[in-house]
N, C-alpha and C positions, 0 to 999 in steps of 0.2 A: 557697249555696256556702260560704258564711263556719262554719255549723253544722257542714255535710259536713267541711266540712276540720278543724275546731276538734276531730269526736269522730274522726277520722283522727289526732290529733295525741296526742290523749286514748289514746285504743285503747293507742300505738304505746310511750306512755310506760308505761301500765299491763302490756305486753308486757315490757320492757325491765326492770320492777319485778318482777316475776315469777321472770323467769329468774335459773337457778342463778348466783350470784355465784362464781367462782373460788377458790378455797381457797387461804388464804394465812395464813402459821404467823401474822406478824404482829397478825393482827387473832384470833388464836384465844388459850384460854388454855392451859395446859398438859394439862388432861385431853384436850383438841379438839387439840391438835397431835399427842399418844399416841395418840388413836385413829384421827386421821390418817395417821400414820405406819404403823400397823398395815395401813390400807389399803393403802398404796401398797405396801407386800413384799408382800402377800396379789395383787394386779394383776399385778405386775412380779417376774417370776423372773430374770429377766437382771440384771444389776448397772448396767450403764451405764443399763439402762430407768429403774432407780429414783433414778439421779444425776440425768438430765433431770425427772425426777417432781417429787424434796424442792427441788432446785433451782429446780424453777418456783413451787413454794410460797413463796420466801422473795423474788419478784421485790416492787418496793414495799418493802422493809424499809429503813429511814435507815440514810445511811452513818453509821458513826461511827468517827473513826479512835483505836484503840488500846480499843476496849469491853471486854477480857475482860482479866482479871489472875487472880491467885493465890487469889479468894475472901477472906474475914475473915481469917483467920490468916497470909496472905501479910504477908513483910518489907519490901518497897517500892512492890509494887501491890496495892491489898485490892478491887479491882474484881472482879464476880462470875467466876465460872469458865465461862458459857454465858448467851447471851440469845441471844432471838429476835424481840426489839426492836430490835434497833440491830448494825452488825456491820462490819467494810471488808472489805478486799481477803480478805486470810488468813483472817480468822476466820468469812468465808461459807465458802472454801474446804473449811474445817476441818470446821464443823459441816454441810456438805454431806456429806462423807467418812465422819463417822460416822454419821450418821440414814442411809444409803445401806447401811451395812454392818450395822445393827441395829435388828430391829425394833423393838425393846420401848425404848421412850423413856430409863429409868431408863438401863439397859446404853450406851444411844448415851451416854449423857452419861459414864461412865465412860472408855469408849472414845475420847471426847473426848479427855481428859486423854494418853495415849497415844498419840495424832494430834501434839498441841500442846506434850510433854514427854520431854525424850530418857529413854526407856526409864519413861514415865509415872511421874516425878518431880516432882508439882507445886510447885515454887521457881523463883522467878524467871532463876540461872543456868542452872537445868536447860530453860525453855521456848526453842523453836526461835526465836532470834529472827531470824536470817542464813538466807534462804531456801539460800543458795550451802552456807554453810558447815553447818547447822543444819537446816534445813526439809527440804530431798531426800534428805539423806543417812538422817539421822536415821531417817522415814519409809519409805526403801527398805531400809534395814537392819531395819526392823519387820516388812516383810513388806506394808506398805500401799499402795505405788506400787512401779511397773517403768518404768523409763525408755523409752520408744522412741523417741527422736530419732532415734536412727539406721534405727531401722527403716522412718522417714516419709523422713529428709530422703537418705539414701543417700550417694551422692557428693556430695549436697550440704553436707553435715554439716561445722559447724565449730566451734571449741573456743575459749571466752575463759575466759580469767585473770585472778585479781584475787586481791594481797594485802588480805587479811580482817583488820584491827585491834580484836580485840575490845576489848581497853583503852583505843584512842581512844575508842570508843563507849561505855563505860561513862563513863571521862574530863569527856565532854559532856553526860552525862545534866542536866538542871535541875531545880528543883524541880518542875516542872508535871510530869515524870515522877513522882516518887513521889505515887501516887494511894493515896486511901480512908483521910485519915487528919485530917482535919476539926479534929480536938480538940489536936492538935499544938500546944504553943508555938512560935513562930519558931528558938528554939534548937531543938528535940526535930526537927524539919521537915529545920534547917540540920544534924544531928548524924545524920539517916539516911543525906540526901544522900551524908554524905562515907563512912556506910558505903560504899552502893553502888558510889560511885567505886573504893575500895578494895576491892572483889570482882571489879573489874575488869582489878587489876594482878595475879592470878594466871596471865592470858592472854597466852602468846605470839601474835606475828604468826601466820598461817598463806596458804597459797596455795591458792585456792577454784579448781576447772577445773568448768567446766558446757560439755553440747555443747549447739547448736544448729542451727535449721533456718531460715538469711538469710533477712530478708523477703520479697526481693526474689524465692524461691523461693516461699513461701508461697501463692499462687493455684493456680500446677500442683501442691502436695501437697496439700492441702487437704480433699480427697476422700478424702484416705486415711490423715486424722487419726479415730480413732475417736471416737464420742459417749460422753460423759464425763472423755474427756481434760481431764487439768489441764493449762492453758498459762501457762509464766511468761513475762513479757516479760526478755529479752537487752539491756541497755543497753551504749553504750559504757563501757570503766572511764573514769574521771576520780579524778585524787588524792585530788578535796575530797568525795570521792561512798563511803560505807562501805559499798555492795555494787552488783553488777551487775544483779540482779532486785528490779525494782524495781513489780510488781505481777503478781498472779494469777488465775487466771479458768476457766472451763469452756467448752469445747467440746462443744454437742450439738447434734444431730441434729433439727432438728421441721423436717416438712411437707418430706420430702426435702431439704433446706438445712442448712447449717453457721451456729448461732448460737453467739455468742460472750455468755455470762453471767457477770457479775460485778457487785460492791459498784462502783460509780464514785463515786470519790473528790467529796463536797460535793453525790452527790445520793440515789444508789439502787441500790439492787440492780436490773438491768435487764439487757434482752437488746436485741442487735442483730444484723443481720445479718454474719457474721463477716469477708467481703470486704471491708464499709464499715469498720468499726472496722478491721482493721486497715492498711486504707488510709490512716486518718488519722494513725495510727503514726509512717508514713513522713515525715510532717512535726514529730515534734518537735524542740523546742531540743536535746535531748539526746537523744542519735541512740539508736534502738531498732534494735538489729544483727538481733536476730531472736526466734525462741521455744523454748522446752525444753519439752518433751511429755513426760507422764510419765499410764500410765495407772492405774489405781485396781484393787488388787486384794481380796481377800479374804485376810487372812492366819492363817499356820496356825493362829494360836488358836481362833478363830473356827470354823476345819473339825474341829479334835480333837474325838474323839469323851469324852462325862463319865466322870470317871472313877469 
């Protein structure tokens, strides 16, 4: 009995070694992520198809919050411009967006920049950093998101405000923000700093409106949020708090279900199912009012024909 079961046990692991392991950008290198990529638009002709695709590739990849900057030559962040090592909230979001809209690896990453820089400016005042004020707008003026809140949440539909202080935020910035610069003396560190701060006082206040769909609705629409939708979460404003959207994520579609994917903050890129997560929502310290849906489009550049 003890043999029988032992090559039972034997078989099951040697089965288990076998099979195809999951494909995940993380553990590939960059030729194996390009050719990866190539798979998945050669599969998937629909756009959402390949949102759920690159997005399941990058489940496993470590949070890191703030990983991407301005590359070497950037003035206050010389952190690289794209990995697929390490990523949070936005910057999975990001490089979901573009590997989703372009095959050819090179091109996504250009694309990138575009996604991540108003009007593909790579400088640090130019990248979206205010999802409210910066990130949607930005984006949907590009041509790479369409808003549908209102087309999910309908009557339900509701609209929060928040003065945007870019100059407080610049204001605040510490050292541990200016990254990638190692060789700095203390003075040369303390002397960028107060650049920064002062790139910050060319910013007027402004008034940021985002619509949403209450949590409290989110079960009965839910069905008729599309796969690949982006979802921001809706927080209450608070004074001491410098925006309303305060994380981002994907909604897609596997095995007839709504999963919700995203970076989670101190662990992983991960999926769950979209009812539990955002059930647990409804209990933070800081009230989650609800979500802004915006879906993913292909935009004209992309469609013009060469010239």
């Amino acid at each position: 009995m003890r043999i029988s079961l032992l090559c039972l046990i034997l078989a099951a692991s040697s089965r288990a070694a076998d099979a195809p392991q999951p494909l995940r950008f993380p553990r590939m290198n960059e030729d194996e992520i390009a050719e990866t990529l190539r798979g998945i638009h050669q599969r998937h002709a629909r756009l959402q198809d390949r949102v759920a695709a690159v997005s399941e590739a990058f489940l496993g990849t470590p949070y890191r919050l703030g990983p991407l900057g301005e590359g070497p030559d950037g003035d206050f962040d010389r952190d690289p411009l794209y990995s697929f090592k390490e990523l949070d909230c936005t910057t999975f979001v990001e490089e979901v967006m573009a590997l989703s809209l372009e095959s050819d690896l090179d091109r996504a990453k250009l694309l990138l920049q575009k996604i991540r820089y108003r009007n593909g400016v790579v400088s640090f005042a130019d990248r979206n950093h205010f999802p409210e004020a910066d990130w949607l707008p930005n984006n949907q003026a590009a041509g790479f998101l369409r808003d549908i809140t209102r087309e999910i949440a309908g009557g339900r539909t509701r609209i929060a405000r928040k003065r945007i202080s870019k100059r407080a935020w610049y204001a605040s910035r510490t050292l541990a923000d200016v990254a990638g610069f190692s060789h700095d003396s203390a003075a040369q560190s303390e002397s960028r700093l107060q650049d920064l701060h002062k790139a910050g006082e060319l910013y007027a206040d402004e008034i940021s409106t985002v619509a949403y769909l209450p949590l409290e609705a989110l079960p009965a629409a839910l069905d008729r949020i599309p796969s690949g939708a982006v979802a921001n979460l809706v927080r209450e404003d608070q004074p001491d708090k410098p925006v309303l959207i305060t994380h981002q994520l994907f909604i897609v579609v596997k095995d007839g279900r709504r999963w919700v994917r995203h970076a989670a903050s101190g662990r992983a890129v991960e999926e769950q199912p979209a009812l539990d997560y955002f059930s647990r929502c409804s209990n933070s310290a800081w009230r989650v009012k609800g979500v802004n849906l915006n879906e993913i489009i292909v935009p004209p550049a992309l469609t013009a024909p060469p010239k």
